[in-house]
Every structure is written in C-alpha cells, then in structure tokens.
VOGUDO-599751 format. One line per 5 residues: number of its first residue (from 0); their letters; for each residue z, x, y of C-alpha. Coordinates in pm, 1 decimal, always signed. Each point is the difference from the previous one (the first is absolute). Example, Ala and Ser with C-alpha at 12.3 -4.5 7.8 and 13.67 -1.06 7.14 Angstrom:
BEGIN
0) AS) +780.0,+1230.0,-450.0 | -66.0,+137.0,+344.0
END
This chain:
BEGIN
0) XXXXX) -1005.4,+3551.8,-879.3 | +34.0,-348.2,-66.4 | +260.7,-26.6,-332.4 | -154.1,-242.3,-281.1 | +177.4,-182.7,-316.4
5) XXXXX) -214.8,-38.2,-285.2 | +100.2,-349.5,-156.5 | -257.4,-20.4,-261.5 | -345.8,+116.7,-49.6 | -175.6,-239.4,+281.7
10) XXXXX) +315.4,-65.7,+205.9 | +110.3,+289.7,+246.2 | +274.3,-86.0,+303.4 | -109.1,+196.1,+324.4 | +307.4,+85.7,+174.6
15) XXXXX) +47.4,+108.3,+362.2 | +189.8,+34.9,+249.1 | +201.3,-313.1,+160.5 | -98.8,+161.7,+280.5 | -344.6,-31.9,-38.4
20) XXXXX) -37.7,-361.5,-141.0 | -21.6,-182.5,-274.6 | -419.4,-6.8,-1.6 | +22.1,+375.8,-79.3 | +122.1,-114.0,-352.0
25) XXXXX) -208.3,-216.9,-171.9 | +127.6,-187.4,-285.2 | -295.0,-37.0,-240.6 | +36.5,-333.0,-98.6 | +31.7,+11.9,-393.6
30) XXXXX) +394.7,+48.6,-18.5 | +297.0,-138.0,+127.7 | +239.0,-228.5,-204.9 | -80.3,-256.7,+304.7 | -342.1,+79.7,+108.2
35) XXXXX) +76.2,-285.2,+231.2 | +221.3,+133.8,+211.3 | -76.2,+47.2,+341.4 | -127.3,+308.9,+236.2 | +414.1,+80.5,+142.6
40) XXXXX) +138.0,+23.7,-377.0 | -208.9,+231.6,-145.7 | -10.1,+169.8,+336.5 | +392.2,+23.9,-76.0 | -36.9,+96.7,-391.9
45) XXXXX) -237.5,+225.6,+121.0 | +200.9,+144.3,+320.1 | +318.6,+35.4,-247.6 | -157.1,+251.2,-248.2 | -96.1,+224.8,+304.5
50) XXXXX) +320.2,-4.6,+79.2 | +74.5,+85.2,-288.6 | -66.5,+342.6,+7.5 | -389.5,+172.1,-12.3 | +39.5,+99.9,-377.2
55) XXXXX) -243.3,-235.7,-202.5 | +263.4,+4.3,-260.5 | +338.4,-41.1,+190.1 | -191.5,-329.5,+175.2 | -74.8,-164.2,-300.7
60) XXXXX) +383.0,+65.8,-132.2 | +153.2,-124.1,+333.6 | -218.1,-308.8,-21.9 | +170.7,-140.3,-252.9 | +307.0,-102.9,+197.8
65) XXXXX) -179.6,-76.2,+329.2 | +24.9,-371.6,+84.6 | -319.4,-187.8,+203.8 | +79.2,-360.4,+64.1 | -311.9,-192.4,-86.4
70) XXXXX) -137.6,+274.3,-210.7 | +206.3,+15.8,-329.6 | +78.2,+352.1,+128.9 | -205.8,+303.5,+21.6 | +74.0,+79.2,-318.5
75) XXXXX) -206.1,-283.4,-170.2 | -295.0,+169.4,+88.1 | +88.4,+255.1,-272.7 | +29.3,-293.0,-282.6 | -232.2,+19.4,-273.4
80) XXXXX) -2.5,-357.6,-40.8 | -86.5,-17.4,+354.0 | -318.4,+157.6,-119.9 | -63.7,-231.9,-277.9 | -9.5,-293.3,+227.0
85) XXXXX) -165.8,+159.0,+272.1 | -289.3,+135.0,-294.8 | -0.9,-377.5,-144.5 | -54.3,-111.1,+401.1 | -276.2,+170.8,+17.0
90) XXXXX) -143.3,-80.4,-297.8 | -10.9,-359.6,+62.7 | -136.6,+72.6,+333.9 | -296.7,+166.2,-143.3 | -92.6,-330.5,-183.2
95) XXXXX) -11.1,-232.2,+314.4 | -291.6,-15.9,+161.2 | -24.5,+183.7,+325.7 | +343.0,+34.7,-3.2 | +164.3,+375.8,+115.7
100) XXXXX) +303.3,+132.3,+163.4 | +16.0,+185.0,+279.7 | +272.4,+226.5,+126.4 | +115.8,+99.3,+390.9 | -214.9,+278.5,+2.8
105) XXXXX) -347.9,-123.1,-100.4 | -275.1,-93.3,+268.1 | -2.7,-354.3,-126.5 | +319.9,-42.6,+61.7 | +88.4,-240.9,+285.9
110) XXXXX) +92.8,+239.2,+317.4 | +181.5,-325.0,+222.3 | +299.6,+26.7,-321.9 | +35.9,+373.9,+105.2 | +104.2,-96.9,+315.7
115) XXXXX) +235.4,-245.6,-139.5 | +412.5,+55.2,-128.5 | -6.1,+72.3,-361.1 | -408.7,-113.3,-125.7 | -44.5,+31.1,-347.4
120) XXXXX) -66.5,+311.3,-181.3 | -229.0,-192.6,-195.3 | -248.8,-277.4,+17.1 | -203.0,-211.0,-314.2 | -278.9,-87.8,+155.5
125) XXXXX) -254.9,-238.2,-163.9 | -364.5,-4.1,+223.2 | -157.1,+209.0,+203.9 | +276.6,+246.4,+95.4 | -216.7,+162.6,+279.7
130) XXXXX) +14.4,-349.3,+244.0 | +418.1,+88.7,+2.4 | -44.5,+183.2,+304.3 | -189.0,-212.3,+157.4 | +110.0,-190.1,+298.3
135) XXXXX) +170.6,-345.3,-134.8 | +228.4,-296.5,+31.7 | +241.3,-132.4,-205.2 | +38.5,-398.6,-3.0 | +330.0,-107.0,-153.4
140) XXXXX) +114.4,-371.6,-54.3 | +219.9,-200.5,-258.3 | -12.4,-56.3,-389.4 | -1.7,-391.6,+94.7 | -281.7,-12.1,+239.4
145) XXXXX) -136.1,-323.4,+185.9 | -373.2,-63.5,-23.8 | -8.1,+49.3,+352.6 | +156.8,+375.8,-91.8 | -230.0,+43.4,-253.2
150) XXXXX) -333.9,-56.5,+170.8 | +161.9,+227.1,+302.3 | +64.1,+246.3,-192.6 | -319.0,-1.4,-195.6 | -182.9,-19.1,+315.8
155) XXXXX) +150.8,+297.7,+183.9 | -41.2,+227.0,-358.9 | -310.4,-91.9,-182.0 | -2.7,+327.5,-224.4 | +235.4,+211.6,-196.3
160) XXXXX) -163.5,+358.8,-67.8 | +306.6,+142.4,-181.2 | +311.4,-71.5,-127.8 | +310.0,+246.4,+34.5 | +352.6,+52.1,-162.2
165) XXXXX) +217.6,+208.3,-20.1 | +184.6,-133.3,-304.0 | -55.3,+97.9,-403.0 | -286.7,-247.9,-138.8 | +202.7,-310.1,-180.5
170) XXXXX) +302.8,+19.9,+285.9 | +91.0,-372.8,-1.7 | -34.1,-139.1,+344.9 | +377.9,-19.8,+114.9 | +123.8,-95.8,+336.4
175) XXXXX) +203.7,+334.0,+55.5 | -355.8,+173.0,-1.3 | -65.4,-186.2,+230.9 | +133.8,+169.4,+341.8 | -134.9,+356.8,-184.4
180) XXXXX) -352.6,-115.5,-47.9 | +21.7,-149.0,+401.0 | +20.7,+348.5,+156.3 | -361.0,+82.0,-159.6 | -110.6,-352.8,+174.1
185) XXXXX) +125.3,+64.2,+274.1 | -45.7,+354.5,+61.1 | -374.0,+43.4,-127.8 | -180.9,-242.6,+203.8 | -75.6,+67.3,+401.0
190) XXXXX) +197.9,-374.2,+36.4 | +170.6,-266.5,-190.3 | -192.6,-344.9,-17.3 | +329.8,-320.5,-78.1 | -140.6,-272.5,-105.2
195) XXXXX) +281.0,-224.6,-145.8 | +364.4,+82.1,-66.9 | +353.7,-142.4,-21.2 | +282.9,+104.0,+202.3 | +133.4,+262.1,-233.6
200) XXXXX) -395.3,+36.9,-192.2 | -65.5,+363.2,-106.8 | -300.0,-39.9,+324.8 | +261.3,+46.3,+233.1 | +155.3,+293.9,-134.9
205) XXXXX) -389.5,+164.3,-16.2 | +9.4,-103.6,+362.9 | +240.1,+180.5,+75.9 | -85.2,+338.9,-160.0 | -344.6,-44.8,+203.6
210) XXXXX) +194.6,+11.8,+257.0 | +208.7,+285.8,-90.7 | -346.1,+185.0,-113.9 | -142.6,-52.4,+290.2 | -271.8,-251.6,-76.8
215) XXXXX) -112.7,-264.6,+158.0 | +153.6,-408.0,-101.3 | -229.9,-283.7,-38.4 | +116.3,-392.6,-56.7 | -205.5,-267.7,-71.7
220) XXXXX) +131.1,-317.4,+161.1 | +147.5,-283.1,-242.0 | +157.8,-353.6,+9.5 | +316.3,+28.7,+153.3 | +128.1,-246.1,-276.7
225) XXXXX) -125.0,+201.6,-287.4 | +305.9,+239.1,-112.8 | -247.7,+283.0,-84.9 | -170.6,+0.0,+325.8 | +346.7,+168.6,+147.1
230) XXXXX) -94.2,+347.8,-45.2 | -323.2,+11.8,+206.4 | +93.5,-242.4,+242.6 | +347.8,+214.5,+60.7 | -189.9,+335.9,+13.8
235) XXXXX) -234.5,-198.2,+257.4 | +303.4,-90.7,+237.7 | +112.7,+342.8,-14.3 | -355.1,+152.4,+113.6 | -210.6,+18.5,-375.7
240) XXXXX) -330.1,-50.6,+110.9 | -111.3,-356.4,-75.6 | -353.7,-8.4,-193.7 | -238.5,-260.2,-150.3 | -255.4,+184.9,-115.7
245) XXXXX) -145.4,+369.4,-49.5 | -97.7,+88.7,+358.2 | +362.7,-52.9,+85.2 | +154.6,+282.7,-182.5 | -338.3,+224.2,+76.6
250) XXXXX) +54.2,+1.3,+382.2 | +352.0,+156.4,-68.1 | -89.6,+271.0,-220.7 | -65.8,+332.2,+109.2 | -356.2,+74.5,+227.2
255) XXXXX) -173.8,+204.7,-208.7 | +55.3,-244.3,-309.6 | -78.7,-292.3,+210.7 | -326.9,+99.1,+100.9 | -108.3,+74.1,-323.8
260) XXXXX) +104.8,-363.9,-191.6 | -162.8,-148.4,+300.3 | -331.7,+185.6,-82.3 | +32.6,-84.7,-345.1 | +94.4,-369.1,+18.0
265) XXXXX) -283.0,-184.3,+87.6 | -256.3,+161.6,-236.0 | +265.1,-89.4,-284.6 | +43.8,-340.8,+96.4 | -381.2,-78.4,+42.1
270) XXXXX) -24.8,+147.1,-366.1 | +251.3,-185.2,-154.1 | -130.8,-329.9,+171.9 | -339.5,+39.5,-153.7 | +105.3,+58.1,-314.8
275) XXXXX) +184.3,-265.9,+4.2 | -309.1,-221.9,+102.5 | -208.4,+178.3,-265.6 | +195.3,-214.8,-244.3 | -61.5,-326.3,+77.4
280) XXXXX) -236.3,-253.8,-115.5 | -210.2,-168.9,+284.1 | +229.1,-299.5,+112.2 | +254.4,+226.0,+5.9 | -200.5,+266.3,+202.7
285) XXXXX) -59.8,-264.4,+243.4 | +326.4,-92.0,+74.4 | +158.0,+362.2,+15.9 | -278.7,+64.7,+262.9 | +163.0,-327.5,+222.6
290) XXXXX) +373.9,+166.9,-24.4 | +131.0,+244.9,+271.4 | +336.0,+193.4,-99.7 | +167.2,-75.8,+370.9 | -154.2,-354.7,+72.8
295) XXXXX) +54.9,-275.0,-292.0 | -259.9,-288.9,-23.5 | +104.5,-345.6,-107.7 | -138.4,-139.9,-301.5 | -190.3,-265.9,+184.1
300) XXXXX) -193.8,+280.0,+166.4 | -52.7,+196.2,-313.7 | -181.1,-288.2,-126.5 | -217.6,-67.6,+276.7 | -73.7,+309.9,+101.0
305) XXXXX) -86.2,+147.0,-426.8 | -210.5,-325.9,-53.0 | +188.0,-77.3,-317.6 | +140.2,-282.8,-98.6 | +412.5,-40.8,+65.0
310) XXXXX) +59.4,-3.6,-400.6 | -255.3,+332.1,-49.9 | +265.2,+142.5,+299.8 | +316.8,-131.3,-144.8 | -109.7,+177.0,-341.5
315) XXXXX) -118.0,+347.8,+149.9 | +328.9,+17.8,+261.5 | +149.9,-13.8,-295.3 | -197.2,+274.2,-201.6 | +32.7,+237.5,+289.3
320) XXXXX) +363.1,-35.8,+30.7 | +69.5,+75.8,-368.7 | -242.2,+328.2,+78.1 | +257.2,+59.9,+251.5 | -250.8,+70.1,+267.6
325) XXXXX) +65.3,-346.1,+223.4 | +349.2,-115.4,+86.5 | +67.8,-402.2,+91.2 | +253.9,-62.8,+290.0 | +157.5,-317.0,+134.7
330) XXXXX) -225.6,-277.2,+171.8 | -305.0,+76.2,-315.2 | -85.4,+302.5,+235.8 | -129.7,+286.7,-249.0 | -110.1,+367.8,+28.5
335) XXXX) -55.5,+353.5,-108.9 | +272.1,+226.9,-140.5 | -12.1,+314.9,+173.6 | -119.3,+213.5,-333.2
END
C-alpha cells in the first residue's frame, strides 16, 4: 500500500517508494510553498518523508527538519499559509479566461517534460490545453530583434494556440527566471528553431538544453555584422541545421509527423490565400492575382500586365503591403507574402 499525507482537504501527497519513481507520487498541484519548483525537488521533499519512516504521523514530524534545496524544504508543504496562497492562486485562475493549471499527472499535461531533468510539477496554461501534446517547435530569438528577425520569426510561427508557465500569475519577468523557464522551451518541443541571439543571449543557453534533451537545433542564417545574428550563425558552424523557411525544419522531424504536416500544408495554405483575396476590392484583386510568392515581378510589369495606370499601381502596392499580404524588395520587384 502506497502511504498518503493528507495536507488539506483537496491536497493529498502520494508517496512511494524511491525505488519505484517519482510518477508513482503525484503531487496534486494546489500546495507547495513554491508550487514552482521543479519535478527533482519535490521528488526529493517527497523521497525524504518516505524515508522518513511509513507512519503518516512520524513523516510529517520528521519533515520539519528535512532540508530540499530549491524547495523551501519538505516541510513547507505543511504551512498553512502555503495554503492560503496556493487557495488565492487558484482563485485568480478561475477568473482568467481559459486559463487552468495542470499538474504532472494529468493527460494534458505535456509528456516530452516527463522525459526531461526536473519538469515542472505544475503548468498555468492559458488556451487550448489539449494541443500541449501535440507535436511542436519552439522558435527562440532576442528581446532586441532586427526587422529581418522579426519577419523570420513570424514567418516560421504564424500561430500561438496556448500559452504556458510555470510561474504564480503577476511573477515579474526577471532575468534569473530566465534559464528555469528555458528547460520547458527547450524540452517540450520535438526541436529548437534560433532565430537571433547574442553571444551570451538566453537562445544559446535553450540551444544547448535541446541538445542535452535530445531535440533537434535549428538556426536561421543572419548578417555576420549584426551582433545578434551570433547565436544561429554559431550553432550553424557547429552542425544546427540552417533553415529559411517551414519545409526546412519539417524534413528533419520525425517520419510519421512529417508525413502528416505535409498532407496538411497545402490545403491550409490554399485556404488562407483565398481568404486573403476575398478581401480585396477589384484593383487590388487584380494585382494579387499578377504576384507569385517565389518569383517577384517588377513594377513596370505590374503595370503593363494589370492594365492600370502606374499611379492606380503605386497606390494599391501600397494598400497591399500595409494588408501585409505583398512584400517590396530591392530593384521595385514586389510579391506575395507566404500567408
């Protein structure tokens, strides 16, 4: 029989055996003076009042003078203020939309940060929790982007269907969380997408936990005289896959995952490209229709080719590139952005 320690009335500790791994105890994720602490600490706390001896009550004494690093200490899962906070937590939960945690032991949860050192015990997850364990990519870059960054990055991740933490709602955004919140990066996602990055950025460091996870490492080539294009362009010399767009990072992921974004990508596309012509007005219809995504036209040839006159083309090229559907390169050459 599997001991238990009753915390409160919705909180119970599941204690096994060391022996038998820390998923036989779920910590139901309500308590906890740090409900941020990671997978190995409570593992610890949790290990330590086995240890402890198999009486219910003789754990929760000894408890009280066991140390965790990281933790607070086993014994601050027995605080009744702990409880306040985590009751007040949840409560302001509730009132965000779509907003929910999840603990290590619910489906939802994302099984790649089981496989990981020390994943959280908890997650807040705002969205639509059941696309967490799908298959996924994580694209990481700099909090002083270049356009050029920017458009890459926008270009290679053109939704977000949830967003994850695993730190109390109002947690300012401080660099030393930084690292902690990395390993969830870098550990949930089949591979790592750099985009931009210094030479000691915070995307190098998620680099290298890929690596350590076992996922793959993506860089997206920059200008060698741009100080944040360091990161990719260093992974790239030491064997990142270089990418420039979406099919890039597909071909490397894994067969059966592959196959099925390749199935799905071309229908999606198609969709999105119509809608996007649903919403213009006739001139602009016209000269969306003359645009390719792979092959751009000069202006010239716009405006013999749409039958328009060059001030009628100078104003729509315009119009469609504040839509964000056509892009202008050097030379006057314009065409479509891949939607």
């Amino acid at each position: 029989m599997i001991p238990y320690l009753v915390v409160d009335n919705s909180v119970i500790l599941r204690v096994g055996s060391p022996c038998d791994g820390a998923r036989r105890f779920p910590l139901l994720a309500r308590a906890g003076a740090y409900p941020w602490a990671g997978f190995a600490a409570f593992r610890a706390a949790a290990e330590g009042i086995w240890l402890a001896g198999r009486s219910v009550s003789r754990a929760a004494d000894e408890t009280r003078s066991l140390q965790v690093a990281g933790a607070g200490g086993a014994s601050g899962l027995h605080k009744k203020q702990s409880f306040k906070r985590a009751e007040k937590e949840l409560a302001l939960t509730r009132r965000i939309d779509r907003c929910r945690l999840l603990n290590w032991t619910e489906p939802e949860y994302p099984q790649t940060l089981l496989q990981i050192y020390d994943p959280p015990v908890m997650l807040y997850v705002r969205g639509d929790a059941e696309v967490l364990n799908l298959p996924s990519i994580s694209i990481v870059g700099t909090r002083r982007p270049t356009l050029y960054g920017t458009q890459m990055a926008e270009r290679l991740g053109r939704e977000l269907a949830a967003r994850i933490s695993e730190f109390p709602l109002g947690t300012h955004p401080a660099p030393e969380n930084f690292p902690v919140r990395n390993r969830i990066v870098a550990g949930m996602p089949l591979g790592v997408v750099v985009v931009e990055g210094a030479q000691y950025s915070g995307s190098l460091i998620t680099a290298r936990l890929a690596m350590e996870f076992g996922r793959e490492v993506f860089g997206v080539p920059g200008n060698v005289t741009q100080p944040v294009s360091f990161a990719p362009n260093q992974l790239i010399k030491q064997g990142a896959k270089l990418v420039t767009n979406g099919a890039d990072v597909i071909e490397e992921l894994p067969t059966p995952v592959r196959a099925a974004l390749v199935q799905a990508e071309q229908p999606e596309a198609e969709q999105r490209n119509l809608l996007a012509a649903a919403s213009l007005n006739s001139s602009e219809k016209r000269i969306y229709d003359l645009l390719s995504t792979d092959d751009p036209k000069h202006i010239d040839d716009i405006v013999e080719q749409s039958g328009l006159n060059s001030s009628e083309v100078l104003a729509t090229l315009f119009d469609l590139e504040m839509k964000g559907i056509i892009r202008q390169t050097p030379g006057k050459q314009f065409s479509r952005v891949l939607l």
